[in-house]
N, C-alpha and C positions, 0 to 999 in steps of 0.2 A: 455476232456479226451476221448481216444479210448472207445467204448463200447464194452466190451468183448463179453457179452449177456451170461453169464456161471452160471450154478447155483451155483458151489463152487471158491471163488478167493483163489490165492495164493499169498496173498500182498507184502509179503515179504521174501528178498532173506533167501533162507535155509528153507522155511517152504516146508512143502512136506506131500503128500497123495499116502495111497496105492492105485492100480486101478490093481483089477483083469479082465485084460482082456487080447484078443488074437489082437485083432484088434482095432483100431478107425484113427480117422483124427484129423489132425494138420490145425487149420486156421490162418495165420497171416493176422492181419486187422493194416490198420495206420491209420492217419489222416495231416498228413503233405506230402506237395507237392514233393514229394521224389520218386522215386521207390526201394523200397526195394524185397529181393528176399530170398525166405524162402528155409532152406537146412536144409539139416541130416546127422549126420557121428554116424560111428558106430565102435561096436565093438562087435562080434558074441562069442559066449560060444567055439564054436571050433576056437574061435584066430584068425580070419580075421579080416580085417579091411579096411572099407571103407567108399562113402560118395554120398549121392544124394545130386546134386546140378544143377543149369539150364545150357543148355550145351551153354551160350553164354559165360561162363567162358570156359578156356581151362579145357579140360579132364572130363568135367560135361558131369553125365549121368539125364535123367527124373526116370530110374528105373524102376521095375516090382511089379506086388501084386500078380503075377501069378507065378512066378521065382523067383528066389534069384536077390535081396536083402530082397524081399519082401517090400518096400519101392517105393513110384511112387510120381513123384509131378505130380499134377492131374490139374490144372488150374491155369491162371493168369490173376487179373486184375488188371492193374498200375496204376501210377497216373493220367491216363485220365481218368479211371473209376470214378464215383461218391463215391462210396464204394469202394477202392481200396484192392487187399485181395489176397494172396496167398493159397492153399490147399495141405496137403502131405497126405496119407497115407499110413498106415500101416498094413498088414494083419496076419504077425506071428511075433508078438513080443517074440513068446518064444524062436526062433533063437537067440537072441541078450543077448548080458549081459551089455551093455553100450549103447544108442541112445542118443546123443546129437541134441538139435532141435534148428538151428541156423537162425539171419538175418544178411544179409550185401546190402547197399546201390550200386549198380553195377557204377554207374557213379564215386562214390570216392573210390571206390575201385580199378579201374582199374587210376585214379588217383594217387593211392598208398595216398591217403587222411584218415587220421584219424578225427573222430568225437563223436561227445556226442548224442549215439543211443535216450535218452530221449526226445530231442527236436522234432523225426518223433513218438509222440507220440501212440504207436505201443505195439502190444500185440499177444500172441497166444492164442488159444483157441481151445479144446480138446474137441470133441464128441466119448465120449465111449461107447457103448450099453446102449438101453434104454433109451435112450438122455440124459444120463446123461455126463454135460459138467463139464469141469475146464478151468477156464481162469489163464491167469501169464499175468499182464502187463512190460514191458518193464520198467526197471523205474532207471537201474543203472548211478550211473553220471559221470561213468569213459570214456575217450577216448580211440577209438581204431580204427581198421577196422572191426571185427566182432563179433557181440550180439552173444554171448549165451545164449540163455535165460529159457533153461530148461533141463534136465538130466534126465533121465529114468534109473534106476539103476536095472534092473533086474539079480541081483545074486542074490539074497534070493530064496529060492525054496517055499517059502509061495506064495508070490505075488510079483510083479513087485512095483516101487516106483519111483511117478513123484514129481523132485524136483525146484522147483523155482530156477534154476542156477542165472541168472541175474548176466553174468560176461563177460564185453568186452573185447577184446583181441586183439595187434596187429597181423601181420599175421605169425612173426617167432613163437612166444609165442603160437598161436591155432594152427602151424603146430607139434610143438614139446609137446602139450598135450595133445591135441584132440585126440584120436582113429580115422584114416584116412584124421584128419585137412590136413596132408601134400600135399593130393593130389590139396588140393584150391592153393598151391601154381605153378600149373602145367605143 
């Protein structure tokens, strides 16, 4: 099993933790000989709505920490890497009232291939100030093209709320609910 390295796990889907913060980083790690590729879609408090994802999909942006979106994917190392691991961040989460933090495998995707995300035994993990982490491993058994694997629900004006999504989704189903899914379809 993936090792998240997180001081809090989120085992199971629906469970969820406040995390008051402005900023942190998204790490997706796997262990299966796969390359998978870690994105965000959103949806901002003033009603925009959009998506970082790597621009070898059509219409993928990498993003800004300095700009809007405020979202940047910061590095990538695939399956030739030993540790294979994607990194997004984030710098103003107070922008957003919706981030969804997603994986999809580039080679069966662009196959239009569905799959059972569990088997690239794969997880994200969340450093928030003060290293204080949260892991969510990937653990759903359903078939799709894209893992969701976690939901940031900042409406509450108390604090922001990371939720163990853990929901696969073909690709008309994440264009038609997602906040910005539509643009993966490009």
């Amino acid at each position: 099993m993936v090792d998240l390295k997180a001081k809090t796990i989120l085992e199971k889907k629906g469970e969820e933790v406040y995390i008051a913060v402005n900023r942190f980083l998204v790490t997706l790690t796997w262990t299966a000989k796969v390359d998978l590729d870690l994105m965000a879609f959103y949806k901002t408090k003033d009603g925009r709505e959009g998506g970082i994802f790597p621009e070898d999909y059509p219409g993928g942006i990498k993003g800004s920490l300095k700009q809007f979106p405020y979202i940047k994917l910061n590095s990538h190392r695939g399956i030739r890497s030993r540790h294979p691991e994607e990194i997004l961040g984030v710098s103003k989460l107070e922008e957003f009232r919706e981030l969804y933090i997603c994986a999809v495998s580039y080679p069966d995707f662009i196959g239009k291939k569905q799959y059972f995300f569990n088997d690239y035994d794969a997880g994200i993990t969340l450093l928030l100030e003060k290293r204080n982490t949260i892991g969510i491993p990937l653990t759903s058994i359903e078939i799709g093209q894209v893992a969701v694997i976690a939901k940031v629900d900042n409406s509450s004006i108390v604090s922001a709320k990371l939720i163990n999504y853990n929901h696969i989704m073909d690709l008309p189903t994440f264009a038609n609910t997602i906040p910005g899914g539509n643009l993966l379809l490009g």
